[in-house]
TORPA-4810 file (N, C-alpha, C, O; in nm, 3 decimals):
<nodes>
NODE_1_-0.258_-1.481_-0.433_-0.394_-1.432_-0.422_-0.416_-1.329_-0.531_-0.370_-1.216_-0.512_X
NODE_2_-0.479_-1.354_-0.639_-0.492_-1.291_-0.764_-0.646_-1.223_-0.774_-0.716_-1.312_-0.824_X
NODE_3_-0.693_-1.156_-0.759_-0.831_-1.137_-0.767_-0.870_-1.017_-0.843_-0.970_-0.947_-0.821_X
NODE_4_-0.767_-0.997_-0.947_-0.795_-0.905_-1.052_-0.886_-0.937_-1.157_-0.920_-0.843_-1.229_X
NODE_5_-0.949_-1.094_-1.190_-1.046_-1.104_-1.331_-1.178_-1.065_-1.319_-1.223_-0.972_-1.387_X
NODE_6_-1.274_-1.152_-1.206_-1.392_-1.142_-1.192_-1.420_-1.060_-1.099_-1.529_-1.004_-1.105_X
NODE_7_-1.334_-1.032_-0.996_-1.377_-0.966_-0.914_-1.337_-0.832_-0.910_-1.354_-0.779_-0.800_X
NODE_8_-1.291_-0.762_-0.996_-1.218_-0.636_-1.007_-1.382_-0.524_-0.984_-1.368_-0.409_-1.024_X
NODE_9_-1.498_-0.553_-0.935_-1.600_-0.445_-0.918_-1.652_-0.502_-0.783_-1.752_-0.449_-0.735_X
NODE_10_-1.612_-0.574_-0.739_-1.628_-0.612_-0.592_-1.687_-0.558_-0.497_-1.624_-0.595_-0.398_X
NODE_11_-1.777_-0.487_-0.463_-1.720_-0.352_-0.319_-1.609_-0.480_-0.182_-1.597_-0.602_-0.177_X
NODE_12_-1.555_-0.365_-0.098_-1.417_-0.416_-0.036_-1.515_-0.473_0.101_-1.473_-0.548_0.189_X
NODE_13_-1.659_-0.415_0.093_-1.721_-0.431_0.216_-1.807_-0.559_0.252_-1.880_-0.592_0.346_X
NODE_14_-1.746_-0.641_0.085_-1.820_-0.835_0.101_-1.718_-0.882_0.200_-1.749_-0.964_0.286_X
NODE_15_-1.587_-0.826_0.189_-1.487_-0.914_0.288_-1.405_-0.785_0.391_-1.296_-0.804_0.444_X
NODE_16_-1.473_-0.673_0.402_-1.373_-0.630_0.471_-1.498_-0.564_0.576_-1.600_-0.556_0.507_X
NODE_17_-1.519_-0.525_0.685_-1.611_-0.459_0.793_-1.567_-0.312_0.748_-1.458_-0.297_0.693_X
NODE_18_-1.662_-0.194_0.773_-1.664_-0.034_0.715_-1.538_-0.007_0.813_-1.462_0.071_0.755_X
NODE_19_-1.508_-0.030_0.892_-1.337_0.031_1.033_-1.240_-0.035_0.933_-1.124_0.005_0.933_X
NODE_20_-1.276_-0.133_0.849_-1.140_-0.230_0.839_-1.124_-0.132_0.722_-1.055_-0.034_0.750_X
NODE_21_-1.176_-0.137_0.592_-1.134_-0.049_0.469_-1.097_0.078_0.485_-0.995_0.125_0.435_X
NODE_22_-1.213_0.169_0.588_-1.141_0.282_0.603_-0.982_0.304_0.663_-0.907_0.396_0.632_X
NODE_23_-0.959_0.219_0.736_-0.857_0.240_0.813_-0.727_0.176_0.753_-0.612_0.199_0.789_X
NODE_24_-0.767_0.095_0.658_-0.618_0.065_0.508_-0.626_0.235_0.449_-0.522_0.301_0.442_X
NODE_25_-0.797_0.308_0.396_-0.743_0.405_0.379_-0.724_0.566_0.448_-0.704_0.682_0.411_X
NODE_26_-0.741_0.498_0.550_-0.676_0.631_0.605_-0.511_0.640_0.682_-0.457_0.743_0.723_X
NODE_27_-0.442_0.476_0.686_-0.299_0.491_0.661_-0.257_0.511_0.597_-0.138_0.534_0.617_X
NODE_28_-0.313_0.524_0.441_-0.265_0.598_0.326_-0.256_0.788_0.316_-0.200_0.862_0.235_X
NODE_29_-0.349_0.818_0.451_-0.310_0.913_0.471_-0.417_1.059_0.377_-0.398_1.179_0.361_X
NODE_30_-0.572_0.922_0.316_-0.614_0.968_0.196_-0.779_1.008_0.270_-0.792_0.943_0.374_X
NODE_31_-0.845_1.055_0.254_-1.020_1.079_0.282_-1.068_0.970_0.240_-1.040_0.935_0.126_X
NODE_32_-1.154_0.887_0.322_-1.204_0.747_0.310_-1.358_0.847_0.216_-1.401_0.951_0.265_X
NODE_33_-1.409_0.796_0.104_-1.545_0.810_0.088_-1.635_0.718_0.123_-1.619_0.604_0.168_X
NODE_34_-1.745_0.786_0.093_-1.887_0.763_0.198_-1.923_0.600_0.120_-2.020_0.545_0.172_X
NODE_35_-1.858_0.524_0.009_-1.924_0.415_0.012_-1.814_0.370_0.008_-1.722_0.453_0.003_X
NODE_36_-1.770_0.186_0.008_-1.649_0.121_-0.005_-1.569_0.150_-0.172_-1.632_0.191_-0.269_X
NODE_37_-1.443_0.123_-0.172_-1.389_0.097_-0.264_-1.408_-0.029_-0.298_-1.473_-0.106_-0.226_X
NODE_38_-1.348_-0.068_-0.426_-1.332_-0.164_-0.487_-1.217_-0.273_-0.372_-1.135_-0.250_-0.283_X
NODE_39_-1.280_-0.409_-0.449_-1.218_-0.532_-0.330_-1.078_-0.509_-0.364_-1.000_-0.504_-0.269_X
NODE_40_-1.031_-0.493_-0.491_-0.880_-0.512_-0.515_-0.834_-0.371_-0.463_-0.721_-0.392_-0.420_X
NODE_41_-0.857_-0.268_-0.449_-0.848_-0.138_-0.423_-0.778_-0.149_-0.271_-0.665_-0.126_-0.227_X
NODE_42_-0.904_-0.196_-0.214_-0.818_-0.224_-0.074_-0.735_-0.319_-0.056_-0.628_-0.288_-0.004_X
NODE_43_-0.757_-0.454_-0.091_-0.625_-0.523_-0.096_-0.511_-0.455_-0.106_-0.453_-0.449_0.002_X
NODE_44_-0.451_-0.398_-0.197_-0.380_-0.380_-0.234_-0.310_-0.228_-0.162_-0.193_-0.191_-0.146_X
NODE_45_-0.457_-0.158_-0.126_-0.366_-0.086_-0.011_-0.299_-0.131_0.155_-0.215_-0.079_0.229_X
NODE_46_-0.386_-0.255_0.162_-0.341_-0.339_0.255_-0.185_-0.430_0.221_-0.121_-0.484_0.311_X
NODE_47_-0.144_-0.433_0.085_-0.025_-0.509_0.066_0.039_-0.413_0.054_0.153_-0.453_0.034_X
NODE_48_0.037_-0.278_0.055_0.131_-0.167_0.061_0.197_-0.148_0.197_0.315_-0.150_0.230_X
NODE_49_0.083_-0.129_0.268_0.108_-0.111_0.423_0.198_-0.219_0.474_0.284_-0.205_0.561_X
NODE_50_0.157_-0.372_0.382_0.258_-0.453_0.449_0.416_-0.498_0.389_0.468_-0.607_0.414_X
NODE_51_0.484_-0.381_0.298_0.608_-0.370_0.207_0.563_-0.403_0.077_0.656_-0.418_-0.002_X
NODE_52_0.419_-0.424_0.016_0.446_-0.427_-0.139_0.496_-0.309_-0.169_0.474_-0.215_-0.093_X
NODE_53_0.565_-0.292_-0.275_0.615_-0.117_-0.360_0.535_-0.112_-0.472_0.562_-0.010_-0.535_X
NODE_54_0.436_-0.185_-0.532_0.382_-0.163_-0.576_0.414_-0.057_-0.767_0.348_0.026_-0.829_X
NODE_55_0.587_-0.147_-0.797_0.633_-0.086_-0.886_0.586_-0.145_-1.007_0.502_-0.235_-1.006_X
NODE_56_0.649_-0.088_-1.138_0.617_-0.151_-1.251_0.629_-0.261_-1.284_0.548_-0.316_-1.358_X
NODE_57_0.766_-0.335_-1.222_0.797_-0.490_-1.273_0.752_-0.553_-1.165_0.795_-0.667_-1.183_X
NODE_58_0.674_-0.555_-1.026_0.665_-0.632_-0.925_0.585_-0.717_-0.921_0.585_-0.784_-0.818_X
NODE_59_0.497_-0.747_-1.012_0.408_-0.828_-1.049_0.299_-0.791_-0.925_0.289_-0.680_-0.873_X
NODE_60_0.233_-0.894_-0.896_0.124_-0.912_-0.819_0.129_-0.918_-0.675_0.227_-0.988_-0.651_X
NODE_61_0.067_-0.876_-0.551_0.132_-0.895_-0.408_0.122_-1.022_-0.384_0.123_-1.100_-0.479_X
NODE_62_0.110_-1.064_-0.270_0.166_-1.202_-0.233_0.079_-1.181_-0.070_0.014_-1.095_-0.010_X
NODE_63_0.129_-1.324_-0.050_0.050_-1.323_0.130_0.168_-1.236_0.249_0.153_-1.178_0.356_X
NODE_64_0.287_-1.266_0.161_0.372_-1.243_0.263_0.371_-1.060_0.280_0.398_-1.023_0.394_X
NODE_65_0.346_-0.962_0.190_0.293_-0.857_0.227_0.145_-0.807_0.269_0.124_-0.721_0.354_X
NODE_66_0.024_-0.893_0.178_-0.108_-0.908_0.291_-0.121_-0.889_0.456_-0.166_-0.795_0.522_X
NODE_67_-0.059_-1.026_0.501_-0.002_-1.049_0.631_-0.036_-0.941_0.691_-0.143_-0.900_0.737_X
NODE_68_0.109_-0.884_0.682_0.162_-0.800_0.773_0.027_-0.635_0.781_-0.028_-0.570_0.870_X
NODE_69_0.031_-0.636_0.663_-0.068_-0.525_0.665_-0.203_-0.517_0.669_-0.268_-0.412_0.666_X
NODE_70_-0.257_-0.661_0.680_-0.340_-0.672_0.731_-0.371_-0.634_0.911_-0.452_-0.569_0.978_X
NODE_71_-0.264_-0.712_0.932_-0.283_-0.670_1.101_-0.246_-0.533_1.129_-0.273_-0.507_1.246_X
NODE_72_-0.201_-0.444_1.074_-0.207_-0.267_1.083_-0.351_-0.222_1.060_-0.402_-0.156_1.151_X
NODE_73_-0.421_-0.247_0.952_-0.553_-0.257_0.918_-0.599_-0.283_1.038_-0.602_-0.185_1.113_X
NODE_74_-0.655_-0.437_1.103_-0.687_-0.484_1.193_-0.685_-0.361_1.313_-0.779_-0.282_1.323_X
NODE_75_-0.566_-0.359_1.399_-0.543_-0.270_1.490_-0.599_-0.151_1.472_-0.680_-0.104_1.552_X
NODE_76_-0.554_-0.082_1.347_-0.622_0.045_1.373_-0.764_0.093_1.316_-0.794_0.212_1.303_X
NODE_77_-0.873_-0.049_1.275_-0.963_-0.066_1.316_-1.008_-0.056_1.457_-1.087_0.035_1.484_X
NODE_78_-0.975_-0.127_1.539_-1.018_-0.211_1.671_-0.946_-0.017_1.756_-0.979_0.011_1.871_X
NODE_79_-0.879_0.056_1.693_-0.864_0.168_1.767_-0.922_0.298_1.731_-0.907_0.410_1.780_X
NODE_80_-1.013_0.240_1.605_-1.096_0.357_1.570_-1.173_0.310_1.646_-1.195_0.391_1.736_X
NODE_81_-1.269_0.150_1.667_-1.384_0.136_1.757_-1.404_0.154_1.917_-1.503_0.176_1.986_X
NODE_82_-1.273_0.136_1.942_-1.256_0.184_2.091_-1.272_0.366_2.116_-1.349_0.414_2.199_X
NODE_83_-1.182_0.449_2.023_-1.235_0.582_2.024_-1.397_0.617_1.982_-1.434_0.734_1.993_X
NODE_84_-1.492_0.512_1.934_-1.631_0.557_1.937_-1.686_0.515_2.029_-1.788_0.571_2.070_X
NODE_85_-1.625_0.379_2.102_-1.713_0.362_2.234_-1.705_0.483_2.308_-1.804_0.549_2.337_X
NODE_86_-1.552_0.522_2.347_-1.533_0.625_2.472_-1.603_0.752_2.437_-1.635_0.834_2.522_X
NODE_87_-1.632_0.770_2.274_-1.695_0.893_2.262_-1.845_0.883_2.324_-1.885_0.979_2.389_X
NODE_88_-1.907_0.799_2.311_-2.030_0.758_2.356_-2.041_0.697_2.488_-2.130_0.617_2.518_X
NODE_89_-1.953_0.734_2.560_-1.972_0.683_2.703_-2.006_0.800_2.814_-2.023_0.770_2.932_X
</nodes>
């Protein structure tokens, strides 16, 4: 999954919901800003979360780190939206 040519100005929010991007970046541990990042931006913090290292010779991520960090993404989406229901209940 290569999506560095055309799509490198993307916003992350054509394929990702506003819980899903923030929450790749806020396992990074980083201040989500007020509009999306770039599509490869988050990818790629999503292939971190799922063991890319993201070194000099590693070339490009792969599905097999996507995957996994996608569903961390996922979850702690679906547990930011559950903490806004209960806030609003």
């Amino acid at each position: 999954m290569l999506l560095g040519g055309p799509c490198h100005e993307v916003d992350a929010a054509m394929l990702f919901e506003p819980d899903q991007w923030r929450a790749a970046i806020i396992l990074h541990k980083k201040e989500p800003p007020a509009t999306p990042l770039g599509l490869n931006e988050v990818i790629r913090l999503v292939a971190t979360l799922g063991g890319f290292l993201a070194l000099k010779g590693d070339g490009e991520h792969g599905v097999k780190t996507i995957r996994p960090g996608l569903q961390r993404v996922m979850d702690f989406a679906a547990g930011i939206r559950y903490v806004r229901e209960i806030a609003h209940e």
